[in-house]
N, C-alpha and C positions, 0 to 999 in steps of 0.2 A: 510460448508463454511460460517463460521457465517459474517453479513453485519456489520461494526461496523459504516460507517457515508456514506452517500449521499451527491453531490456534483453536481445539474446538471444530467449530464450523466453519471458520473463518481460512478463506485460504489466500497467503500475502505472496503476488507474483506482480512482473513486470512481464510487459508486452516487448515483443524482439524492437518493434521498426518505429519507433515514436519520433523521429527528428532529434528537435533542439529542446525540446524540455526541460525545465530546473529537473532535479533530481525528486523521483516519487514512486509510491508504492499503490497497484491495484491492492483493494481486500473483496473478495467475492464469500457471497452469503448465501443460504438457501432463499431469502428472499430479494436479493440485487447483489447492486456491485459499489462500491466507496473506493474514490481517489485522496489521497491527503500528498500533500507536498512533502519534503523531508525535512526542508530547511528554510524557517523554522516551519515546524510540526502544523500544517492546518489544513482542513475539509475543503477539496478541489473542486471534487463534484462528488455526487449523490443519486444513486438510480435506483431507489426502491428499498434503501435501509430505513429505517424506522430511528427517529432521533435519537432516542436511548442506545438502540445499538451504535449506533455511529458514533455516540461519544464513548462508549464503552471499547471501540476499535481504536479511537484517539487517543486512550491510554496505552491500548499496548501499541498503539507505531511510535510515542511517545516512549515506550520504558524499554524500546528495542531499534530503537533511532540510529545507534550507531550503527547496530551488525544490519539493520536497511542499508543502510547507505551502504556500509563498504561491499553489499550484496549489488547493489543499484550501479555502482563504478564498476563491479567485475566483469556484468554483463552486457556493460559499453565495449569490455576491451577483447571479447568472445568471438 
C-alpha cells in the first residue's frame, strides 16, 4: 500500500491488487478511510470521515489530480 503524498493527517495511497478499477486514490484519516475517483474528481466511498473532512479531502485530490494520476499509472506499471 504504497504512500504517494501526505497532507496533514491525511495519508493518500493506493492498494497494490485492485483489479480493473477506473483510476483512484485511498486518503486515510485518524478517524476512517475516503475513496474518490480520479477522473473526474468524485467520493467513491466513505468509512467513517465526517462530511466536512471529506470535502475538505476533495479539494486537495482535486488541486493535485494530476500528480494522483500520474502516481496511480506508475504503480500499475511496478
Amino acid at each position: 500500500m504504497p504512500t504517494v503524498m501526505k497532507i496533514g493527517t491525511f495519508r493518500f495511497h493506493f492498494y497494490s491488487d485492485e483489479g480493473n478499477e477506473p483510476p483512484h486514490i485511498h486518503v486515510a484519516t485518524p478517524d476512517g478511510e475516503c475513496k474518490f475517483w480520479l477522473q473526474p474528481v468524485r467520493l467513491a466511498r466513505n468509512k467513517g470521515v465526517a462530511p466536512l473532512i471529506v470535502r475538505k479531502i476533495e479539494k486537495m485530490v482535486f488541486e493535485n489530480q494530476l500528480f494522483l494520476m500520474r502516481k496511480y499509472y506508475e504503480s500499475r506499471n511496478e
